[in-house]
C-alpha positions in Angstrom: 0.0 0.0 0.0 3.0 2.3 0.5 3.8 2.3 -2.8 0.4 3.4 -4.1 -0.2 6.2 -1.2 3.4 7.9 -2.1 2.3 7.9 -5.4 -0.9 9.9 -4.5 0.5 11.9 -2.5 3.7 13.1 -5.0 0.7 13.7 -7.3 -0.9 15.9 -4.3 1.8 17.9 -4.2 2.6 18.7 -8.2 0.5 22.1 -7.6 2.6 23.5 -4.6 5.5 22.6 -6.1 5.2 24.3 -9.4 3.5 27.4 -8.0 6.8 27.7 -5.9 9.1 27.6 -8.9 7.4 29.4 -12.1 5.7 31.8 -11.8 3.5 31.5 -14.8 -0.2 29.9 -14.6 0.3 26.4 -13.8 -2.5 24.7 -16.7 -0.3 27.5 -19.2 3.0 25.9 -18.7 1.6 22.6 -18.3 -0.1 22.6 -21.9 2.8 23.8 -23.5 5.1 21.4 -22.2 2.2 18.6 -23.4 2.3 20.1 -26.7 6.2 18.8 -27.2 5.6 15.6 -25.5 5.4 12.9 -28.0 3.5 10.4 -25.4 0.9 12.9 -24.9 0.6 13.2 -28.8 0.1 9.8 -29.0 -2.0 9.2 -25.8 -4.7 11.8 -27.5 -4.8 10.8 -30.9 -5.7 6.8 -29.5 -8.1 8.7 -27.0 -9.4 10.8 -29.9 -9.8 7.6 -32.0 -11.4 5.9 -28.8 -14.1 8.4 -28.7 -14.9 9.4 -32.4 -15.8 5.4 -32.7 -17.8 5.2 -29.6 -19.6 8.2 -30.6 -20.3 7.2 -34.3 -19.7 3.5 -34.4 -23.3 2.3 -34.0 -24.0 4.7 -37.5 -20.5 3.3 -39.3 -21.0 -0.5 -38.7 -22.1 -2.0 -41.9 -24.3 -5.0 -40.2 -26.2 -5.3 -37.0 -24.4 -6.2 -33.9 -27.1 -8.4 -32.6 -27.8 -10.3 -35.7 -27.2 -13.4 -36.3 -27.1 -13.1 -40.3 -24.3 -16.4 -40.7 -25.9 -18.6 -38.4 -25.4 -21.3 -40.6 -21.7 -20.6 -41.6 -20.7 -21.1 -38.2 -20.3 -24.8 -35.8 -18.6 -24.5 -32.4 -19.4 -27.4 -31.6 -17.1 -28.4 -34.3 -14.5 -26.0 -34.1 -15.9 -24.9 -37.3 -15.3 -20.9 -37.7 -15.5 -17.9 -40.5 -12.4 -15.2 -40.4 -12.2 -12.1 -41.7 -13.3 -12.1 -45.1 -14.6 -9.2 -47.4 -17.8 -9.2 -46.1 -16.7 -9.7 -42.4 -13.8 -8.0 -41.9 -13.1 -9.1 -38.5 -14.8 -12.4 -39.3 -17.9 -13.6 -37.3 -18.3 -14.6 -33.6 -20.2 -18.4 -32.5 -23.4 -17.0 -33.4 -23.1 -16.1 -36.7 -22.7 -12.3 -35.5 -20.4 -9.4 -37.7 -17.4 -9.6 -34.9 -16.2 -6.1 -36.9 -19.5 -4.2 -36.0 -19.7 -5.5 -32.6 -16.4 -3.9 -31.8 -17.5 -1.0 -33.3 -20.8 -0.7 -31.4 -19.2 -2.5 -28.0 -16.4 0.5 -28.0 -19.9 2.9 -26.9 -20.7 0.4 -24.2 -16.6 0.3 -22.7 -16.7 4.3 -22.7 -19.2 4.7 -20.9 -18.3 2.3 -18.1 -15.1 3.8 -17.8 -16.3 7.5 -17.8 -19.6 6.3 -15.2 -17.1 4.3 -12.9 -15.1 7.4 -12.9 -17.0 10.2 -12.4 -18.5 8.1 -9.5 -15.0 7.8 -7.7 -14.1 11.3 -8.5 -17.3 12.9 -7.3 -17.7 11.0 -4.4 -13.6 10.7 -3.3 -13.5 14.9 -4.0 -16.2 15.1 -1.5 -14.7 13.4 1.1 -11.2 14.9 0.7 -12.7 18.0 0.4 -14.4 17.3 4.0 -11.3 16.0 5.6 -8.4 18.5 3.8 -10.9 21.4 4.7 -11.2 19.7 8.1 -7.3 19.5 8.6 -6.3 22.5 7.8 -9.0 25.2 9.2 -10.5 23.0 11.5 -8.3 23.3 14.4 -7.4 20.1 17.0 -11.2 18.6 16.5 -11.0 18.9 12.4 -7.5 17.4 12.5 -9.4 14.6 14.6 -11.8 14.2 12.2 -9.7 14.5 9.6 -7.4 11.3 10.9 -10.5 9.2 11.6 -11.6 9.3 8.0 -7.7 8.9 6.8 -7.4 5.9 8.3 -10.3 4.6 6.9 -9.0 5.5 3.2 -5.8 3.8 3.9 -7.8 1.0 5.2 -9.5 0.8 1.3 -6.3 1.5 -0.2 -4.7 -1.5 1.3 -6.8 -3.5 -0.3 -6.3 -5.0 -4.1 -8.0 -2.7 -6.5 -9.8 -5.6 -8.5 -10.4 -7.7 -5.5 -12.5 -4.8 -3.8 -14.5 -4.3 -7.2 -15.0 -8.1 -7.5 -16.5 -8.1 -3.5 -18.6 -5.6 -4.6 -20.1 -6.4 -7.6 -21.2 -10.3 -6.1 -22.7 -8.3 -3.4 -24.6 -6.0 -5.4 -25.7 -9.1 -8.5 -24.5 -9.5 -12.1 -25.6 -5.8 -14.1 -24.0 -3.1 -15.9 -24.5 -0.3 -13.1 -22.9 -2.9 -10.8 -19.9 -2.7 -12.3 -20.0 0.9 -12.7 -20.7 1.0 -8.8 -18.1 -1.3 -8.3 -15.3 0.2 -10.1 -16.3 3.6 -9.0 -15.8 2.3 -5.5 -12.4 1.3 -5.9 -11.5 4.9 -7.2 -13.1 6.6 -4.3 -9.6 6.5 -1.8 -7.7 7.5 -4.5 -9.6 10.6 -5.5 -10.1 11.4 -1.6 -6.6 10.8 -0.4 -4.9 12.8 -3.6 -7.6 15.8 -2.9 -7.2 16.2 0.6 -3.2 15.6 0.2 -3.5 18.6 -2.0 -5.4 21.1 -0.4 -3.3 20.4 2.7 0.0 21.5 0.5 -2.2 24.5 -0.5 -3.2 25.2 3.3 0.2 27.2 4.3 0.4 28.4 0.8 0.8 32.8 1.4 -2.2 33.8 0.3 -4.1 31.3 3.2 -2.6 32.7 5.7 -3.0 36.3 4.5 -6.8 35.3 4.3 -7.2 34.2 7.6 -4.7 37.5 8.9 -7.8 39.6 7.1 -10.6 37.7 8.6 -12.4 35.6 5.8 -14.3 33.1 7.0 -13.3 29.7 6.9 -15.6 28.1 4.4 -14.7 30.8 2.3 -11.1 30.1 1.7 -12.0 26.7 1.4 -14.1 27.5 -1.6 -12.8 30.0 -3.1 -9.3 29.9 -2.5 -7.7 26.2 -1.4 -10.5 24.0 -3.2 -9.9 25.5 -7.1 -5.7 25.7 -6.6 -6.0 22.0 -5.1 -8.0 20.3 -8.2 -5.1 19.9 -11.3 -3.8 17.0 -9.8 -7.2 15.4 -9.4 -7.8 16.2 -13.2 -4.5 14.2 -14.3 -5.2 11.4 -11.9 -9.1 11.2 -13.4 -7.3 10.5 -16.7 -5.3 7.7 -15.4 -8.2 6.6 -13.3 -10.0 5.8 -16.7 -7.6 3.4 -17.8 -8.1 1.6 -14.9 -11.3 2.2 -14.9 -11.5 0.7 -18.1 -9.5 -2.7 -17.3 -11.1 -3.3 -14.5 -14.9 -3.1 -15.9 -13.5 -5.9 -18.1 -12.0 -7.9 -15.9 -15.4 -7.9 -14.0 -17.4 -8.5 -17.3 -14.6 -11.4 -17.9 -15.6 -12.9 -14.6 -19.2 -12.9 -15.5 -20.1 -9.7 -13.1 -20.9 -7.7 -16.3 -24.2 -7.2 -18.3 -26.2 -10.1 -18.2 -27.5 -10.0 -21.6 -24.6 -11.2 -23.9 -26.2 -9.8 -26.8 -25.1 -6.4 -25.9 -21.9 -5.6 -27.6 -18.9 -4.9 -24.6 -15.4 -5.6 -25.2 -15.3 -7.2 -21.6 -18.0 -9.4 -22.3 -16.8 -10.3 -25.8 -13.9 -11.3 -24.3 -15.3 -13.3 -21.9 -17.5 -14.9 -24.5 -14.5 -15.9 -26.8 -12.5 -17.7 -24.4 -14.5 -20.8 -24.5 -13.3 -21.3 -28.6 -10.1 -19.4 -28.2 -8.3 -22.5 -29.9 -10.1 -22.7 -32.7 -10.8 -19.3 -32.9 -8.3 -17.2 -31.5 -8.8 -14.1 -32.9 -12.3 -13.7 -31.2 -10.6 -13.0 -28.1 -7.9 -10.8 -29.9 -9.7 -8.1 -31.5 -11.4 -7.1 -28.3 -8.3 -7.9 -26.0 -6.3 -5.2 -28.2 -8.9 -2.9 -28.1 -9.2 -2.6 -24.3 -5.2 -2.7 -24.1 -4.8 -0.2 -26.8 -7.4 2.4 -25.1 -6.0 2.0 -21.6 -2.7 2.8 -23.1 -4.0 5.4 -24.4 -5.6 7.4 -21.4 -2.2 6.1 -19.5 0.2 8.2 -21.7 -1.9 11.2 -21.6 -1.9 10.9 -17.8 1.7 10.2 -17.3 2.4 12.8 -19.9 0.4 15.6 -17.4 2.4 14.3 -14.5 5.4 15.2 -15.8 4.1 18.0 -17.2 2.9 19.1 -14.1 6.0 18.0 -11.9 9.5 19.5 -12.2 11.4 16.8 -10.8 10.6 14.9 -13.9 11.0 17.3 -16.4 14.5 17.1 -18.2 
């Protein structure tokens, strides 16, 4: 768990760091380090790709997703299967379905997982590191109380394997897509909450808090106005990486049969976990989507890493 905390909390610390030593806007310098940064060119252009075919897939694939058009072209039972051909460029799945328009429908379904699970750790996990840094660094001996109590209760979560918490959760909660957003988006919560409140307690003896208090605004004020917005950038970069986890880990649950019950529904996870029954004989069933999860994780994951660096200068050359 060590290893994951100091890595939240290096992140929660970015902000302080480069107000002390530029003296430009912090998002300013930031972007136009990103614009030299080859992995952050690449990380948008596969995020870019990502979302222009979830957004317009369902209108580009050339046959239905759910049809079963090639029923008869297609035995499992005998090992019997159609690859990609002109007419199925991706070949068909063991029902006779268009594997190609599937993947092109299914990349819809993965986006919005991802994007659900983490909007529900990041707005949740903000709140609660919002309570607890706002706690620590205005609210005196009994905030600081507080603010350990609910601490130790994040570390508690953080301990904890990622995938195995999501997995606890989603048997609890039964086999459904908004299960696994729930449960994914549970998993981010301590992240989002540790790296906020880390933050805004960097920002807390930052000069113009303490010239606040000297003049007499009110606590809740410089909480809003003042530590709150300077503490968010490293929240936004870690929401970027948090997709690509986000991402994996909705699979993995869909692999394990904690996804969307209804298997007609195009989702790279599920396709996956479809295709592993005939991955001899077919292989490239589980391939296409496989490569298509990896390939969009990476994605999010160099723009993320890319705004780290951007944002920290111990790791700028």
């Amino acid at each position: 768990m060590s290893t994951k905390t100091d890595k939240i909390d290096r992140l929660a610390e970015l902000t302080q760091a480069n107000e002390t030593t530029t003296g430009a806007s912090l998002w300013r310098e930031a972007f136009r380090r990103l614009k030299s940064s080859k992995m952050a060119v690449i990380g948008a252009a596969i995020i870019a790709l990502f979302v222009v075919v979830a957004v317009v897939g369902p209108w580009l694939a050339p046959h239905a997703p759910t049809a079963q058009s090639w029923r008869g072209e297609v035995f499992p039972n005998q090992g019997r299967f159609v690859g990609a051909r002109g007419e199925n460029w991706f070949g068909l799945d063991h029902l006779g379905r268009d594997i190609f328009s599937r993947m092109l429908v299914g990349a819809r379904q993965t986006l919005l997982v991802g994007v659900v699970s983490m909007l529900i750790g990041l707005v949740v996990g903000a709140l609660i590191g919002m309570l607890s840094g706002a706690a620590a660094t205005l609210g005196g001996k009994a905030g600081r109380r507080v603010d350990t109590v609910v601490m130790r209760f994040i570390d508690i979560l953080l301990s904890l394997p990622s995938l195995l918490l999501a997995v606890s959760v989603a048997a609890v909660m039964g086999q459904s897509l908004t299960t696994v957003m729930i449960a994914v988006g549970v998993v981010q919560i301590p992240v989002f909450a540790r790296l906020l409140r880390g933050s805004m307690l960097a920002q807390g003896g930052s000069d113009y808090v303490l010239a606040a208090k000297a003049l007499g605004v009110r606590r809740k004020r410089i909480v809003l106005t003042q530590i709150l917005p300077n503490s968010l950038s490293p929240v936004i970069v870690q929401a970027t990486l948090s997709l690509a986890t986000a991402i994996i880990e909705a699979a993995a649950l869909s692999y394990l049969g904690l996804g969307n019950p209804d298997p007609a529904v195009p989702e790279w996870g599920v396709m996956l976990s479809q295709a592993q029954r005939f991955f001899d004989n077919a292989p490239m069933m589980a391939v296409y989507p496989a490569v298509g999860i990896i390939i969009t994780a990476l994605g999010f994951t160099l723009l993320g890493e890319a705004m780290r660096e951007a944002l920290d200068p111990k790791l700028r050359g």
